[in-house]
VEXZAZA-329375 format. One record per residue (C-alpha): residue number from 1; residue in three letters; x, y, z. Coordinates in nm, 2 decimals, decimal comma, padded with zeros to 4 digits. Example, Ala and Ser with C-alpha at 12.3 -4.5 7.8 and 13.67 -1.06 7.14 Angstrom:
BEGIN
@i:1 | aa:ALA | c1:01,23 | c2:-00,45 | c3:00,78;
@i:2 | aa:SER | c1:01,37 | c2:-00,11 | c3:00,71;
***
This chain:
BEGIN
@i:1 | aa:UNK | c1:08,78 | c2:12,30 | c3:13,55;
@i:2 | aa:UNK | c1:08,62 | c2:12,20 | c3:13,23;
@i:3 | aa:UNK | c1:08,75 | c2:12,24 | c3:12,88;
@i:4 | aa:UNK | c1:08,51 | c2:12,32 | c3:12,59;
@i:5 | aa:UNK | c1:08,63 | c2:12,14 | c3:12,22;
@i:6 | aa:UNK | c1:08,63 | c2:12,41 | c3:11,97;
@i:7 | aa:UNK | c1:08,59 | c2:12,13 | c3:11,69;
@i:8 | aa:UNK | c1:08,42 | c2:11,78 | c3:11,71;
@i:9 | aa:UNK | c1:08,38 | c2:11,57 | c3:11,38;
@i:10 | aa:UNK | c1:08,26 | c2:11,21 | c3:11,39;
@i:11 | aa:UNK | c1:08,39 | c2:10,96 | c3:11,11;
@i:12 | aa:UNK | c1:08,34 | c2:10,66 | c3:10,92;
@i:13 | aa:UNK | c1:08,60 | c2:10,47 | c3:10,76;
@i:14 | aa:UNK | c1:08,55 | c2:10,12 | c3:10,51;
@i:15 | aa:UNK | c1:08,75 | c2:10,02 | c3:10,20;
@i:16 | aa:UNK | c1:08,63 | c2:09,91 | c3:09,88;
@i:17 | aa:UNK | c1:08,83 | c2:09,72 | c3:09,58;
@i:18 | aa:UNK | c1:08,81 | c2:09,95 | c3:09,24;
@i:19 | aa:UNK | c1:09,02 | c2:10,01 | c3:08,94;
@i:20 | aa:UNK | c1:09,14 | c2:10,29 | c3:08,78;
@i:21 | aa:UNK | c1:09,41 | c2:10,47 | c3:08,57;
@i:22 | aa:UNK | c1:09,63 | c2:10,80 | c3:08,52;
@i:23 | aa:UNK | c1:09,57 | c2:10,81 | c3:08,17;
@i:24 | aa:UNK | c1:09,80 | c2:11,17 | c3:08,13;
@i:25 | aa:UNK | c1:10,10 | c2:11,02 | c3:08,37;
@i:26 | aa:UNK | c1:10,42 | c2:11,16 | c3:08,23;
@i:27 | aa:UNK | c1:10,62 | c2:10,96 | c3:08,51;
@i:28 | aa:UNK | c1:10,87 | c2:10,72 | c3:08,33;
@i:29 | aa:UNK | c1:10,89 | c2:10,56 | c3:08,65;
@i:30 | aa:UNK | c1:10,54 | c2:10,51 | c3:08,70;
@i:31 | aa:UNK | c1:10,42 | c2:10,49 | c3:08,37;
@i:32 | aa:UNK | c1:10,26 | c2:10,17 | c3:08,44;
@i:33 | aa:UNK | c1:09,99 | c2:10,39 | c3:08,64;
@i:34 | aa:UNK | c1:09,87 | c2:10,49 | c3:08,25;
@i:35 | aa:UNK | c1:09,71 | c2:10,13 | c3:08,26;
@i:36 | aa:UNK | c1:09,40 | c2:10,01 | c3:08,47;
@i:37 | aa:UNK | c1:09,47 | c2:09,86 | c3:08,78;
@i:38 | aa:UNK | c1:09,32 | c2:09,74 | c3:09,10;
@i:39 | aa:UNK | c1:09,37 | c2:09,90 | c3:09,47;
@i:40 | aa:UNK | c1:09,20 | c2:09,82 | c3:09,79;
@i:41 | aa:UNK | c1:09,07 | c2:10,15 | c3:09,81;
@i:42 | aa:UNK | c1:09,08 | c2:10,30 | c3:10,18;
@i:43 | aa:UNK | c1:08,80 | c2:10,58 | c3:10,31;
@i:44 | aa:UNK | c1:08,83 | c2:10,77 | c3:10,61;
@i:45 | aa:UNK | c1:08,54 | c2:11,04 | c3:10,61;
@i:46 | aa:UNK | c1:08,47 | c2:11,33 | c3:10,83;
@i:47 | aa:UNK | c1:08,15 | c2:11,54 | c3:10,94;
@i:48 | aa:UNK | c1:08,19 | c2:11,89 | c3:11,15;
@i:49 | aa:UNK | c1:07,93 | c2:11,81 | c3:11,44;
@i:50 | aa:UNK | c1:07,75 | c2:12,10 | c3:11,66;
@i:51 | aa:UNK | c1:07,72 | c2:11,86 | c3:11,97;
@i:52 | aa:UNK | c1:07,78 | c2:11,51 | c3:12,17;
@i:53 | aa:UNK | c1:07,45 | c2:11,36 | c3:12,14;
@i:54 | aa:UNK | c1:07,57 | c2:11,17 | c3:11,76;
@i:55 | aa:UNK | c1:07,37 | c2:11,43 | c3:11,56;
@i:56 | aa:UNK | c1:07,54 | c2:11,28 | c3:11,28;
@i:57 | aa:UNK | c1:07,48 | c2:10,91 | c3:11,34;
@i:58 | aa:UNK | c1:07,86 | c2:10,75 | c3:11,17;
@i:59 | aa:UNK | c1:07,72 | c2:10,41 | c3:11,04;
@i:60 | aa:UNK | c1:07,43 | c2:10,55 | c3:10,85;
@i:61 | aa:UNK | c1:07,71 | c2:10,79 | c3:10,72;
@i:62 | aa:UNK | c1:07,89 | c2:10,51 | c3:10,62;
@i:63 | aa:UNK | c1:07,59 | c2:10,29 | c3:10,47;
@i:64 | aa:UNK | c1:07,50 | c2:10,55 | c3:10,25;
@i:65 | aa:UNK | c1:07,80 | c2:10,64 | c3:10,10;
@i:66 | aa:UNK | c1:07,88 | c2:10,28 | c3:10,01;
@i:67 | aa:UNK | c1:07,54 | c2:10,27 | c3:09,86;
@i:68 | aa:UNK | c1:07,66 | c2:10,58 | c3:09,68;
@i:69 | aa:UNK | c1:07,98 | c2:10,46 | c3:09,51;
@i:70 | aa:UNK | c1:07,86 | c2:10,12 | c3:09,43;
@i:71 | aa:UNK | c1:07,54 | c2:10,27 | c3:09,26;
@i:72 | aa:UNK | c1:07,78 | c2:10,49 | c3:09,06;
@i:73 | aa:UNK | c1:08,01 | c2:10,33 | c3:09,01;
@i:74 | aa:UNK | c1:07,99 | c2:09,90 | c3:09,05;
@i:75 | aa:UNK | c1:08,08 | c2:09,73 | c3:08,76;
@i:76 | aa:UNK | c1:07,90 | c2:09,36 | c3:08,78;
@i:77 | aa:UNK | c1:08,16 | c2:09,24 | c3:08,45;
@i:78 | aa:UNK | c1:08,46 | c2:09,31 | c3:08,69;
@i:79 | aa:UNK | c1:08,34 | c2:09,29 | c3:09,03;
@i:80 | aa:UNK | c1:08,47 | c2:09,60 | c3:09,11;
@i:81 | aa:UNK | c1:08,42 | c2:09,94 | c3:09,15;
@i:82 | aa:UNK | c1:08,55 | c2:10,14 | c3:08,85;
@i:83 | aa:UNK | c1:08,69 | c2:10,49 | c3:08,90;
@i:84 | aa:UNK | c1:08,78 | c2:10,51 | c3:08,55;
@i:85 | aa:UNK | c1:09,12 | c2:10,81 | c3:08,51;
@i:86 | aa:UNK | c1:08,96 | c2:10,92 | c3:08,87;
@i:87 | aa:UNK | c1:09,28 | c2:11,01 | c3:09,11;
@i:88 | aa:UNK | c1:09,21 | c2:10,98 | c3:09,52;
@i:89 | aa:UNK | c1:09,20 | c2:11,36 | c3:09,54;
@i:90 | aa:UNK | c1:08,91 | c2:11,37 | c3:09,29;
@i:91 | aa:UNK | c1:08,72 | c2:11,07 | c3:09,46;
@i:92 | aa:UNK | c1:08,77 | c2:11,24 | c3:09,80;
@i:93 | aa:UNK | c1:08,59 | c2:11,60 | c3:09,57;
@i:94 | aa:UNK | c1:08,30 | c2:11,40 | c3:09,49;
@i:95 | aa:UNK | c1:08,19 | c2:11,22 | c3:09,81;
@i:96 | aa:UNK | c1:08,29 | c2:11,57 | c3:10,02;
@i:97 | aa:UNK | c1:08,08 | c2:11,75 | c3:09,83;
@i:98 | aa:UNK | c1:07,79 | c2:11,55 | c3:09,81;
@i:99 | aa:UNK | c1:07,76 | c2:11,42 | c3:10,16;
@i:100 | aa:UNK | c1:07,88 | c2:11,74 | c3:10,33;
@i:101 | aa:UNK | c1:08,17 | c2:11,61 | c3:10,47;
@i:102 | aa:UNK | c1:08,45 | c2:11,86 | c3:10,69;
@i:103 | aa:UNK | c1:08,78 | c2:11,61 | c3:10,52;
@i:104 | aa:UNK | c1:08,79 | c2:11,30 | c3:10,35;
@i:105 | aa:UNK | c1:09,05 | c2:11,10 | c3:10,32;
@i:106 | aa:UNK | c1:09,08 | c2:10,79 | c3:10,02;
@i:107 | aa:UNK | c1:09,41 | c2:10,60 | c3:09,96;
@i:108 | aa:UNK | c1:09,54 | c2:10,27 | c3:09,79;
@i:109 | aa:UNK | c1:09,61 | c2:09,96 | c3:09,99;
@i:110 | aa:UNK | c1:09,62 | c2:10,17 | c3:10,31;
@i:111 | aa:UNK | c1:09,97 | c2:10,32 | c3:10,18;
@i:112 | aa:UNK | c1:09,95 | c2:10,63 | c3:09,99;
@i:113 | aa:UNK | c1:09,66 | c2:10,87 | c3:09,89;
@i:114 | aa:UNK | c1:09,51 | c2:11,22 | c3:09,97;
@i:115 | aa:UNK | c1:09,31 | c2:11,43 | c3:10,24;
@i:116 | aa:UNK | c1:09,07 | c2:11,67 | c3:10,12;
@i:117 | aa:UNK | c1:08,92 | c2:11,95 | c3:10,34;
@i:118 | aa:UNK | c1:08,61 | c2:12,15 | c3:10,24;
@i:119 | aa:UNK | c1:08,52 | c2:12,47 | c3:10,38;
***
């Protein structure tokens, strides 16, 4: 008996170093969060697929949106990628919507972030 999937998605996943800040953080216990700081950012993105054959090909996926965020957003003085007041949920917005993506997910130091679905 054979089973058909009612979903496949392929993904690519990578990290990159940035910095950024929660400028608006009303948290006394995080306040420190108001201030630039560094994470090892952590991407896990998605793509809805409509068969086996890799009609999404991952790595290419993956190439381009690295070439994406370091165009954007690479800061040569720092070495770093800078996300400015960005928060994981609005990093995971902006590459979903620009590379079509079914969920991406972004988090710090491979410990806490966000997952973002898109219609």
């Amino acid at each position: 008996m054979s089973t058909k999937a009612s979903l496949t998605e392929v993904f690519c996943s990578f990290q990159l170093d940035g910095i950024h800040y929660w400028e608006n953080c009303d948290i006394p216990e995080v306040s420190y969060l108001k201030h630039p700081h560094r994470h090892m950012f952590g991407f896990k993105c998605y793509v809805t697929v409509s068969h086996s054959d890799r009609n999404v090909e991952f790595i290419k996926l993956k190439h381009a949106i690295i070439e994406y965020l370091t165009a954007k957003y690479f800061n040569i003085d720092f070495n770093s990628h800078m996300f400015g007041g960005q928060s994981c949920e609005m990093i995971a917005t902006e590459i979903g919507e620009k590379f079509s993506l079914s969920r991406c997910e972004v988090n710090e130091d491979g410990e806490n972030g966000s997952v973002v679905y898109f219609d």
